[in-house]
Legacy VTK file of the C-alpha trace (Angstrom):
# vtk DataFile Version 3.0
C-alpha trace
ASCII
DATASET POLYDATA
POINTS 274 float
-11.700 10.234 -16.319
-13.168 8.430 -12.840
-14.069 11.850 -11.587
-16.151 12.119 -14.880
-17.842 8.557 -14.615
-18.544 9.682 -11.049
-20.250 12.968 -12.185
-22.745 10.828 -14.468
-23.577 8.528 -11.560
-24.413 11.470 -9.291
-26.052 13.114 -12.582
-28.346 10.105 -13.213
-29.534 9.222 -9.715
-30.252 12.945 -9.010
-32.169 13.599 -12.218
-33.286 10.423 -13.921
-36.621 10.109 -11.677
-39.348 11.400 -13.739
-40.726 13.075 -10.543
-39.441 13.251 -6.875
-39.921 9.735 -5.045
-40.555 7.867 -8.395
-39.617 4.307 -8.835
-39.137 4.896 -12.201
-36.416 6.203 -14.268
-36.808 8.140 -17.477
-35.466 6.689 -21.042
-34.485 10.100 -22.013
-33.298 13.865 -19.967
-33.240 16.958 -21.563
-29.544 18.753 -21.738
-30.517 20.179 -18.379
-31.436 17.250 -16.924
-35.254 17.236 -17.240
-37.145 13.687 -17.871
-38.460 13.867 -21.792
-39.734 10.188 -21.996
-40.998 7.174 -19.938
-40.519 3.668 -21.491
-43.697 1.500 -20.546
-41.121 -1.296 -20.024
-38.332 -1.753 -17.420
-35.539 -1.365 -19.617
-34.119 2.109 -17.951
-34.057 0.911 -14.248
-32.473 -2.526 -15.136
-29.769 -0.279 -17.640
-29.415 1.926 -14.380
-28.829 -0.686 -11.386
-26.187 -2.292 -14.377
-24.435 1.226 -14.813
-24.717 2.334 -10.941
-23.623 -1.153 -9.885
-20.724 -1.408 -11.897
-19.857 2.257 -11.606
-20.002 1.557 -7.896
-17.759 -1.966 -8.090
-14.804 -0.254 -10.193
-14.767 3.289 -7.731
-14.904 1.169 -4.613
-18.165 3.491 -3.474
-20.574 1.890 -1.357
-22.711 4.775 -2.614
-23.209 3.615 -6.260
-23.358 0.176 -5.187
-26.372 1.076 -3.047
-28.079 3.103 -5.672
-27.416 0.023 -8.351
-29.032 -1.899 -5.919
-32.401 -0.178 -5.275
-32.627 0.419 -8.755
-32.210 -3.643 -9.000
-34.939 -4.378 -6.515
-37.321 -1.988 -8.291
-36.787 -4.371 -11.872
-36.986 -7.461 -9.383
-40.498 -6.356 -7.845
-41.868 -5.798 -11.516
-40.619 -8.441 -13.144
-43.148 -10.928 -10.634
-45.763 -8.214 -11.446
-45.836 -5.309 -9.269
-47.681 -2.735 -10.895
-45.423 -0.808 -13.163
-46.288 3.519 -12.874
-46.814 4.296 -16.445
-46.546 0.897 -17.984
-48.499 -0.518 -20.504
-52.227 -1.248 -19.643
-53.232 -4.947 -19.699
-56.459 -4.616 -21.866
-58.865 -7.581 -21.662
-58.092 -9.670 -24.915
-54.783 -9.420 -24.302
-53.301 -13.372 -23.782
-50.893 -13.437 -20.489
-47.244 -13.614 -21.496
-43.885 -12.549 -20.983
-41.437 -11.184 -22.934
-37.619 -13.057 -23.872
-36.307 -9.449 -23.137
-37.648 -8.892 -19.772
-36.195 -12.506 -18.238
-32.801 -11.721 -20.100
-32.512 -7.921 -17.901
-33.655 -9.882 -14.724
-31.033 -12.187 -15.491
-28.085 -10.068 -16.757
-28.641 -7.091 -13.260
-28.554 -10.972 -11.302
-25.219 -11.565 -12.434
-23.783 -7.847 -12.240
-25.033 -8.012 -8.159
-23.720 -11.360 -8.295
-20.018 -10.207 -8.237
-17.465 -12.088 -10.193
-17.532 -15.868 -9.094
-14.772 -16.775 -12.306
-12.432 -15.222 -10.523
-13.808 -15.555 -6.704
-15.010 -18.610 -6.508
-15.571 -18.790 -2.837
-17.522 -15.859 -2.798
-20.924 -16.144 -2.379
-23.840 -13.642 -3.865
-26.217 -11.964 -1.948
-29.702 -13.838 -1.660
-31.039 -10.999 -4.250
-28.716 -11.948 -6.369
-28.909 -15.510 -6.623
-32.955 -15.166 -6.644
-32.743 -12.750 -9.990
-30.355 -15.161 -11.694
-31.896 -18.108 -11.243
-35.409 -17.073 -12.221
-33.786 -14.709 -14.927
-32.222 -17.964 -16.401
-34.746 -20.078 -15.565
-37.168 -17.946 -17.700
-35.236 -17.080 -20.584
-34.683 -21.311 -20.982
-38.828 -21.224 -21.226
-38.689 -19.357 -24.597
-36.487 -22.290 -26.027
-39.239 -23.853 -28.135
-39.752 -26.617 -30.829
-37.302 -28.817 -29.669
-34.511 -26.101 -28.533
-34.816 -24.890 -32.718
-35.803 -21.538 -31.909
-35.954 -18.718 -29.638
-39.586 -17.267 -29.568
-39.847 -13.426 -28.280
-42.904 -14.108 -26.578
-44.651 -16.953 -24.611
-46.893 -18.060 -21.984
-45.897 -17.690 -18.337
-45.722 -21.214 -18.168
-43.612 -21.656 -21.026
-45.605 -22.756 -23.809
-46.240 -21.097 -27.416
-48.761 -17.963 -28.321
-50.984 -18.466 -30.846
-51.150 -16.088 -33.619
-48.211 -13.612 -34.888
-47.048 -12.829 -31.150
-46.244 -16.237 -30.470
-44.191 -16.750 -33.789
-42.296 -13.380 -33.321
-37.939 -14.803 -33.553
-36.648 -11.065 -34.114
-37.913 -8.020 -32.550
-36.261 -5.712 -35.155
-39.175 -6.545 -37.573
-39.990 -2.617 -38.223
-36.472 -2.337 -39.513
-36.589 -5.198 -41.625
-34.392 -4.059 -44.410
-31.580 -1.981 -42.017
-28.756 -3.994 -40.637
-28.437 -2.324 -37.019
-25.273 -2.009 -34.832
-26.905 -4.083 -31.815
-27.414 -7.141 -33.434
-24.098 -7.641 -34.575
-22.177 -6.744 -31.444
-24.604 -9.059 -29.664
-23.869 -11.750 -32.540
-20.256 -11.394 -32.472
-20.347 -11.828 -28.563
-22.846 -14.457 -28.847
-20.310 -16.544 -31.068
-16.980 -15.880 -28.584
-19.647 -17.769 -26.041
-20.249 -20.355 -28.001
-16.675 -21.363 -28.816
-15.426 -20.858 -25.016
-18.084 -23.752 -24.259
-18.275 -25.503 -27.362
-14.396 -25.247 -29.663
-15.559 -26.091 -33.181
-13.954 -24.344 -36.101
-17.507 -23.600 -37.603
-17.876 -21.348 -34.374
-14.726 -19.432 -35.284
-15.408 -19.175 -38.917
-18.890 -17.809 -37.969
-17.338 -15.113 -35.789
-14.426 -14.267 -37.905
-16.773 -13.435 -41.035
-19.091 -11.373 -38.789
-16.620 -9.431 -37.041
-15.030 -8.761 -40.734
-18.583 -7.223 -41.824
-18.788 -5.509 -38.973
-15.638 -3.617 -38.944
-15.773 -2.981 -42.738
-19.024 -1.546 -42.456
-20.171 -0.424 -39.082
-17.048 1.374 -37.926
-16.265 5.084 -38.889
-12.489 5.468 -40.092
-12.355 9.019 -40.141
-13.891 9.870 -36.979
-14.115 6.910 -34.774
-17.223 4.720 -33.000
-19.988 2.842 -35.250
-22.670 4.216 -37.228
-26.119 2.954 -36.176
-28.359 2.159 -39.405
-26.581 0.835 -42.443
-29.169 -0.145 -45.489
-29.242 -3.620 -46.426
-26.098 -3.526 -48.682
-24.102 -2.327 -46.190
-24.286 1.203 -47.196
-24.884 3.948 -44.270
-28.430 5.020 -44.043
-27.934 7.447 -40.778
-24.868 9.572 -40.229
-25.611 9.608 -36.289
-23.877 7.851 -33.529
-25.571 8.046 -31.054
-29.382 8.667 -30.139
-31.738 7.491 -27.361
-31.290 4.055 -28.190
-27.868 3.888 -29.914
-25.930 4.761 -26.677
-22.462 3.657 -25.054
-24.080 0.662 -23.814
-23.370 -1.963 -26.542
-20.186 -1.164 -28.200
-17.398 -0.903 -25.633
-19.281 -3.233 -23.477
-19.493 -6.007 -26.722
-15.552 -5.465 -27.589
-14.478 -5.605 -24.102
-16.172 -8.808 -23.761
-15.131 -10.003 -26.860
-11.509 -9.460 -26.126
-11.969 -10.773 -22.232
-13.064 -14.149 -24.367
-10.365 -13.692 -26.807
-7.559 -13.990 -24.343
-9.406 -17.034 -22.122
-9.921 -18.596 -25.642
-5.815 -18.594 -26.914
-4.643 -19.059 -23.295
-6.863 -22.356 -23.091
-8.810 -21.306 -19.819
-11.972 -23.536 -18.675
-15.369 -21.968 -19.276
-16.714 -21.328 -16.259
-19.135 -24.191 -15.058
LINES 1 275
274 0 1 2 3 4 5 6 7 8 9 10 11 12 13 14 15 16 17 18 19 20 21 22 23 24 25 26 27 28 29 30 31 32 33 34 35 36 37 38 39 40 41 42 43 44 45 46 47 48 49 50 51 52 53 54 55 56 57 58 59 60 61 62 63 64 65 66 67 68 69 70 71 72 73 74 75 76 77 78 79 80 81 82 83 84 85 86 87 88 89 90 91 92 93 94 95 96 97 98 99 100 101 102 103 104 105 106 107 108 109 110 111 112 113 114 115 116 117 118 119 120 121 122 123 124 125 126 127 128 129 130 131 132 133 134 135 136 137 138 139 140 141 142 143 144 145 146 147 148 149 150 151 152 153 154 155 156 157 158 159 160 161 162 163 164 165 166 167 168 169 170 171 172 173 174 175 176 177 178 179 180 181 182 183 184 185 186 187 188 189 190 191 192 193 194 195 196 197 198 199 200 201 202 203 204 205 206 207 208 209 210 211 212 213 214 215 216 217 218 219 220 221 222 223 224 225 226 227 228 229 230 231 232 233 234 235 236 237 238 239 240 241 242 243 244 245 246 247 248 249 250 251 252 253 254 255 256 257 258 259 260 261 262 263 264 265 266 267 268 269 270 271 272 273
């Protein structure tokens, strides 16, 4: 199984360029390993410094650890606006902001170069590290709006509200308003587990117990394994598919392992780290 992992490492850093030399790193490959698609965000080089990175931390190869870093220093350079290749234009009337999901990436490929402090804490990260966190958490505080009541999508660089609909956007799944998608409820179930580790309240549990229950019931396949995607509003199955260019291997395993990591720290009555 590692030599397998290790294949798809050298797979994606050898193919996943969209053209020799390219900072960028294409959303989608053909079966041959051709790019197909170019995100105008940078979703797929902060996804690849995570999966290189981590790759390289659980083989021991300085090689992957490398790659996971470049990629990382590519995400950090855009995300204090270096000019993104193939990005979205800034046209004139549009108001300068930033984006909830951009400071959460910055923030999450931090703490993946930042190591594992829980359980080293004398180690210390490397200055990249510690710069991506901090400004990654930093940020994400600034969409925290109306008195810490809601979670705007989108605000000013500063950290104050957007007029109009881009300023009052809370979920970006608004095109599929009446779907119930897979992401949202691994994220919700992992969301709750934090929650509880820092604050124990038995609404907390409740709240996690009765989405984990849903979620099991009705995005989990019991004949052939993984989770469907796209269930219709009553919890019905709208598309057969398990995977696709977004529905990947990313969130499941990575949401249950987490949630089970915070499982046994919850019943063993470890100390959130501070």
């Amino acid at each position: 199984m590692q030599v397998r992992w290790l294949q798809a490492g050298e797979f994606l850093e050898s193919h996943v360029r969209p053209e020799p030399g390219s900072s960028r790193a294409a959303f989608a490959l053909s079966r041959a390993g051709l790019p197909v698609r170019l995100q105008r965000s940078f979703y797929s080089e902060a996804f690849a410094a995570l999966g290189l990175h981590e790759l390289g931390r659980a083989a021991g190869d300085e090689r992957y650890l490398a790659w996971g870093r470049r990629w990382a220093e590519a995400v950090w350079g855009w995300a204090r606006g270096a000019p993104l290749e193939g990005g979205r234009p800034q046209l004139a009337g549009t108001p300068p902001q930033q984006a909830l999901a951009q400071a959460l990436m910055v923030l999450t490929v931090g703490l993946q170069l930042w190591g594992d402090p829980p359980r080293d804490p004398q180690s210390r990260p490397e200055p990249l590290a510690e710069a991506m966190a901090e400004w990654g958490a930093r940020h994400v505080l600034m969409h925290l709006q109306r008195g810490d009541s809601v979670v705007l999508e989108n605000v000013t660089p500063e950290g104050g509200e957007l007029p109009g609909s881009l300023g009052r956007l809370m979920n970006p799944a608004g095109l599929e308003w009446s779907m119930k998608l897979w992401w949202p409820h691994a994220e919700a179930m992992v969301a709750l587990l934090a929650a509880l580790r820092f604050q124990p309240r038995p609404g907390l549990l409740s709240q996690f117990l009765k989405v984990a229950q849903y979620t099991f019931d009705k995005f989990r396949d019991p004949e052939h394994g993984e989770w469907f995607g796209y269930l219709n509003r009553d919890g019905s199955v709208a598309l057969s598919i398990k995977g696709g260019p977004y529905k990947g291997c990313f969130h499941v395993p990575r949401a249950l392992l987490m949630c089970e990591e915070m499982l046994d720290a919850i019943l063993e009555g470890e100390e959130p780290p501070q």
